[in-house]
Each structure stands twice: as structure tokens, then as C-alpha cells.
N, C-alpha and C positions, 0 to 999 in steps of 0.2 A: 504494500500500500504506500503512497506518495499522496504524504497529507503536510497543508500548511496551516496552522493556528498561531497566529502573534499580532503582538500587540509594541507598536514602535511609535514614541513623542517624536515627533519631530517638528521644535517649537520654532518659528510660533506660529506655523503655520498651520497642523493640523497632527491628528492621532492615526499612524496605519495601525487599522483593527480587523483583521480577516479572518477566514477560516472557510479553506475549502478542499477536498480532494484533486489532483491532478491524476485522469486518466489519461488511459493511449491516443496515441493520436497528438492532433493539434488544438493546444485551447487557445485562444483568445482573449486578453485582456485588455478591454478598449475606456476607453476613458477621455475627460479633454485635459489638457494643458494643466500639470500642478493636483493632476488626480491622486496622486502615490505610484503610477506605472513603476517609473523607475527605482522607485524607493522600494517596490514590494521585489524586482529580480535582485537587485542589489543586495538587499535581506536574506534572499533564497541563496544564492552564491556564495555568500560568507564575507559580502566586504562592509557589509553593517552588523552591529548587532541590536537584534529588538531588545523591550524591557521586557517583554515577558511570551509565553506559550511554547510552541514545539515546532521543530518541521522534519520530520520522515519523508527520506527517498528510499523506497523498495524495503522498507521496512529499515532502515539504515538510521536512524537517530543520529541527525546536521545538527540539531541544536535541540538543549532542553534546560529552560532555565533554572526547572526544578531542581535538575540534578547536577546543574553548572558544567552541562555538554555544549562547546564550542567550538564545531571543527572549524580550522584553517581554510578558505577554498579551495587553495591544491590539493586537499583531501576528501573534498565534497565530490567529486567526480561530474561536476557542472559544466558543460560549456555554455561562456556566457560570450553572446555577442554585443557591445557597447550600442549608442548612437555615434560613437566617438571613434579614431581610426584609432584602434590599439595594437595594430602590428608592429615588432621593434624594428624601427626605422634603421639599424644601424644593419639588420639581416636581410639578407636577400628572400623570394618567396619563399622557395624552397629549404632555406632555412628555415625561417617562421612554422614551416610546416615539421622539419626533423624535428627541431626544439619540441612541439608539441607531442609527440612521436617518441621522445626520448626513452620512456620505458619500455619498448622491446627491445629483441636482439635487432642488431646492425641489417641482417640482410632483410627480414621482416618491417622493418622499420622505411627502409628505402620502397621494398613493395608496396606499403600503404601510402606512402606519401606521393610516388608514381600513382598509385591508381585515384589518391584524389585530387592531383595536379591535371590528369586527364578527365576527370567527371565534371571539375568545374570552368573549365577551359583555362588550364594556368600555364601548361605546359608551353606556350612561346615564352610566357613570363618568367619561368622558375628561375633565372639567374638575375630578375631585375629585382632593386628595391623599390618598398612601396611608396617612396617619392615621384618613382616614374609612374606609377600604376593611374590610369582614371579610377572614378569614385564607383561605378562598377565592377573593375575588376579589385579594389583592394575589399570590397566588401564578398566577395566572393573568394578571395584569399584568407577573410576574418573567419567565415564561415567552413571550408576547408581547414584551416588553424584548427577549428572549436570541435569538429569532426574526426577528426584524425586519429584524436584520442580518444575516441568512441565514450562518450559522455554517457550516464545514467539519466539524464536530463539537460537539455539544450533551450536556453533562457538567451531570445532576441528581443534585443531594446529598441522599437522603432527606431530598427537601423537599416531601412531603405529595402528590405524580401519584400519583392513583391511575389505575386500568386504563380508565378513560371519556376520563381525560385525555391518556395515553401515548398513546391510539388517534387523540384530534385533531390531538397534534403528529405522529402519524405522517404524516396526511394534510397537513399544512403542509410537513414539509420530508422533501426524501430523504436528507440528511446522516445517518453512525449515531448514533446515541444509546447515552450509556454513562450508567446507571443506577445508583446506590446504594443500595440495600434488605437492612431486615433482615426483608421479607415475601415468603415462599416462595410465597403463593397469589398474589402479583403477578408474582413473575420467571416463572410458569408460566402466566400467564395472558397476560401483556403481551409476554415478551422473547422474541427467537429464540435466544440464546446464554445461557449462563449461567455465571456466574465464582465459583467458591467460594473466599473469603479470611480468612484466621485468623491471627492473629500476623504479619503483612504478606508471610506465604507463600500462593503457590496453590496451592492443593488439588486440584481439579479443575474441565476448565472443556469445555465442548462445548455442543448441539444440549441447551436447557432439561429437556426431557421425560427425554432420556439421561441426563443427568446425575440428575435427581431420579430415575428407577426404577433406576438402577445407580451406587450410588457405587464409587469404584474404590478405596477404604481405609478402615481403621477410621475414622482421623479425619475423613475426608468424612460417612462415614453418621452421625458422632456429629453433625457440627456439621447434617445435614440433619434432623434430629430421629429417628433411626431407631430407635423403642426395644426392638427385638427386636435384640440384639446379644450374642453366646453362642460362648466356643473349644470348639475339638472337633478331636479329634483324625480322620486318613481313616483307616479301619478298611477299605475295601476299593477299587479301583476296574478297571470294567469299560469300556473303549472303548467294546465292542461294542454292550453294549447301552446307553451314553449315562449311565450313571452310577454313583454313590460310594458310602460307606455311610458316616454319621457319625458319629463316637459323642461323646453329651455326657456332660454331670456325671451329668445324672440319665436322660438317656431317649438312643435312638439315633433316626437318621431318614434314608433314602433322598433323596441328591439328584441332579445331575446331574455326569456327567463332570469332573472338573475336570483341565486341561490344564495341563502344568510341574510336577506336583506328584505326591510319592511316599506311600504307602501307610505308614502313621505319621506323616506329617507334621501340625505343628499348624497349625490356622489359624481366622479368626475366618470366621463365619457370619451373613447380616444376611437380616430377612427383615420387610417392611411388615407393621405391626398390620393393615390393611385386606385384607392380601392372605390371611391366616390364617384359615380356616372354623369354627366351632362347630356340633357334634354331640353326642348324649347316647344312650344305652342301646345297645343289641348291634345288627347286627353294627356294631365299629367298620370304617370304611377304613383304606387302609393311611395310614400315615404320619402315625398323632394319636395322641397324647398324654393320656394321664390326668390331668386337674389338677384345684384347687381355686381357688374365686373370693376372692380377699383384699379387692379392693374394685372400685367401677363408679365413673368419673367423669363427671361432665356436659359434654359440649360444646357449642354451640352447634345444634350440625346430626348428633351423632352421641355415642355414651357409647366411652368407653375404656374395657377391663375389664384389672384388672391379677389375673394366677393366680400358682399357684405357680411355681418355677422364674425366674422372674423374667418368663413371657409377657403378652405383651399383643396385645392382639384390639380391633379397632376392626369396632363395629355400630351399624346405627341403633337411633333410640328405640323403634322399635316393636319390632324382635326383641328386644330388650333388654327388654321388656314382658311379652312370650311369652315368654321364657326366664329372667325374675330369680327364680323359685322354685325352681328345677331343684338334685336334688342330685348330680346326675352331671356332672360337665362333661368334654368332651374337647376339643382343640385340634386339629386336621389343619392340618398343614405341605403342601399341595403341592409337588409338586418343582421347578417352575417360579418359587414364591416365593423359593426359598434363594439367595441372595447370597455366594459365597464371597469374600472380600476377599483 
């Protein structure tokens, strides 16, 4: 088992307080600017030490404050990749990489670092130092470094993987990989788990996809970027037929059933820009809204439209093409979209 529990001051700006398992695979630690990312692999590694808890790799006891266990990091069997270049400048790649390498015999030692000199395309470079190197290949040197020595755990600091790269160290090692990102389209595309961290609390953390279609609190969907977020009081609710009736500021909307919760109660409502339809003139469907367009912004692969009431509707360019003269706009809420937090 690979478990972290600790608890680290780091004054004055905030308390890292976690506690989670790291399984196989890739997890994801996403967070913004000043979350604890780097202060929680830093901790994992051995180059901080918390005030108090535990942390197990493979049932290996890294640290326990109870019992004033503090391993070293060269003995945590970590690789950790920086945001920072920490290759020793004074070595060539292939040094970087022996060094790393040092505890086998000599001929075993040069076979591994041959074979990850050629996995990660280093091999024109192995006699440069990482002065010469661009900022692609020294971070593919950093990561060949951290692999070499076949790690128990591989701890990258939003240091520039993206999803082509996670997928080659996947096939290099089966140790987990615990990630720090503040890119949603990569923990969904690369990781199997995923860790939401704010203020050096977790938020929420499971199965990537679950957690991005269902956050489980206000403050999950805010920090997930959910920008349809609206209180509303339950105006009715029916077991039987699987749902609630909700009443907002300005409009009401049919959702589904919500379980623990009584008829008046208040509570907040979240609901994806993508998942919300656009419609215009009669008949309307049930559960849309009449509103008006305040503005359209550009994305890269798709326009946000911001309405009244504070909605928002994610479409591509083209619908957005067909429909930017319209003077009718309506919004349909699906019931399937509404998110009760």
C-alpha cells in the first residue's frame, strides 16, 4: 500500500493537510497557483519534512512522526522531476544518466542507460551538456535521469509532460506516477485518478472523468472551472417519478430527485456550459429559459456565450455562425445536466 497522511505549517501562508492513497497508474494533482502542489511532492520525496502523520510506499515507512522515521530521499527510492532544470550542468547527458545508474554493475549499468538514451531520443545528445540541450530535450533527459533508477514512485512537478510524454513513461515503468498540473485537459486525458487541491486541502479526489462530470461541492466545481453555478431553493420533490422542482432568482427548472434533502431546503446547482442546449422561437421544450446574449467569446476550438442571469453555453464556431443574429434566445437545462452540490 502507498499511503500519504501529513500534516505541514507552512507559515504564513497556509496548512498542507492530506490524506490519500496513491494507486497504479497515473494520478493527478491539479490545483491553481500557491495550492501546496509542490509542497505536497517535495514532502513525498524527503526534501521537507511535515509536522506531523505518515507516508508509506509499498508498505515501506518514508516517514513517521510517531516513531521519528525520517528517511533521507536517496533512500526513498522517489524519482522526482522539478519544475526546475536539475540536471548537473557540469555532466554530460549521459553522465546524468550513469550517475543515476550508479548502483548496478558497470556492464548492466551502461545497458540501461543505452536503452533509455534511445526511448527518449537522447542518443545524438548523450555527449552534450544540458547547456546545449533545448527545454524539450533537457526535460526528457530529467525524466530518463528519474527512470533509470527504476523508482518505487515517480513524482513530476508541472514540469512541462505533456500527454505524448506521460504515455512513454507509462510504457517505461509500472511504478504510479503522481503528477502536478494546473491543466484539466491533461489530468483527463493522461491520468487514471485525479486529486483536487486548494489551500493545501483536498477537495475531491477519484476515477479522473468522475470527478470532472460530478464535482461533489461548491468549491470543487469552482476551482474545476464550472461556470454555471446558481442557489435555488427545492420547491418540490417526487421519489417516484425521479425528480425536484427548483426555483431560482429569476427562472424555475425541473431536475432530478435529490436524496437527504427536504423541500425548502437551499442548495447550490452546477451545470457544464457544454452540456446546456440552444433553441429559439415556439414551441419551447420543457426546461429552457428565456434569455438574452451579453457577449460571445472566442476559444480556440469553440465560442462561450455569456446570457442573462449569469448563463453560459459552450458551442462550436459554426453554430455560433448560424445563430449570432438571432433575436430570440432560449437556454434548455436538461435534467441530466443539473448538478446538485
Amino acid at each position: 500500500m502507498t499511503h500519504v497522511r501529513i500534516v505541514r505549517r507552512v507559515p504564513p501562508r497556509f496548512s498542507l493537510d492530506v490524506d490519500f492513497p496513491i494507486g497504479p497508474g497515473v494520478t493527478a494533482v491539479y490545483g491553481c497557483s500557491g495550492a501546496g502542489k509542490t509542497v505536497l511532492l517535495e514532502t513525498i520525496a524527503g526534501f521537507a519534512r511535515p509536522d506531523s502523520g505518515r507516508i508509506l510506499l509499498d508498505d515501506a515507512i518514508l516517514f513517521d512522526a510517531a516513531s521519528h522515521v525520517q528517511l533521507p530521499p536517496r533512500r526513498r527510492q522517489c524519482g522526482y522531476v522539478s519544475q526546475s532544470d536539475s540536471l548537473f550542468p557540469y555532466m554530460t547527458v549521459r553522465q546524468n544518466l550513469v550517475f543515476a545508474a550508479r548502483r548496478w554493475p558497470r556492464l548492466e549499468r551502461h545497458r540501461r542507460v543505452a536503452e533509455m538514451l534511445d526511448r527518449f531520443q537522447l542518443s545524438a545528445d548523450a555527449s552534450t551538456r544540458p547547456r546545449g540541450l533545448d527545454a524539450p530535450a533537457k526535460l526528457r533527459c530529467s525524466i530518463a535521469r528519474a527512470l533509470v533508477a527504476e523508482p518505487r514512485l515517480l513524482l513530476l512537478d508541472e514540469c512541462g509532460a505533456g500527454e505524448s510524454l506521460l504515455r512513454q513513461i507509462r510504457e517505461v515503468t509500472q511504478s504510479p506516477i503522481l503528477f502536478a498540473t494546473a491543466d484539466l485537459d491533461l489530468c483527463c486525458a493522461a491520468a487514471d485518478q485525479l486529486l483536487l487541491l486548494d489551500a493545501g486541502r483536498i477537495l475531491q479526489r477519484g476515477a479522473s472523468r468522475e470527478v470532472l462530470d460530478r464535482p461533489a461541492s461548491l468549491e470543487a466545481a469552482r476551482l474545476l472551472g464550472v461556470p454555471n453555478l446558481f442557489q435555488a431553493s427545492i420547491a418540490a420533490l417526487d421519489p417516484v417519478r425521479n425528480s425536484s422542482r427548483l426555483e431560482f432568482d429569476n427562472f424555475s427548472l425541473t431536475g432530478p430527485y435529490i436524496p437527504g434533502h427536504l423541500k425548502g431546503d437551499r442548495v447550490w446547482v452546477a451545470a457544464a456550459a457544454e452540456s446546456l442546449r440552444l433553441h429559439s422561437g415556439s414551441p419551447q421544450p420543457p426546461n429552457t429559459v428565456a434569455v438574452s446574449l451579453v457577449r460571445a467569446s472566442q476559444r480556440a476550438h469553440s465560442v462561450l456565450l455569456e446570457f442573462s442571469f449569469g448563463i453560459f453555453v459552450t458551442v462550436s464556431h459554426e453554430e455560433f455562425s448560424s445563430r449570432k443574429d438571432n433575436k430570440d434566445w432560449q437556454v434548455e437545462f436538461p435534467p441530466e445536466a443539473l448538478r446538485v452540490l
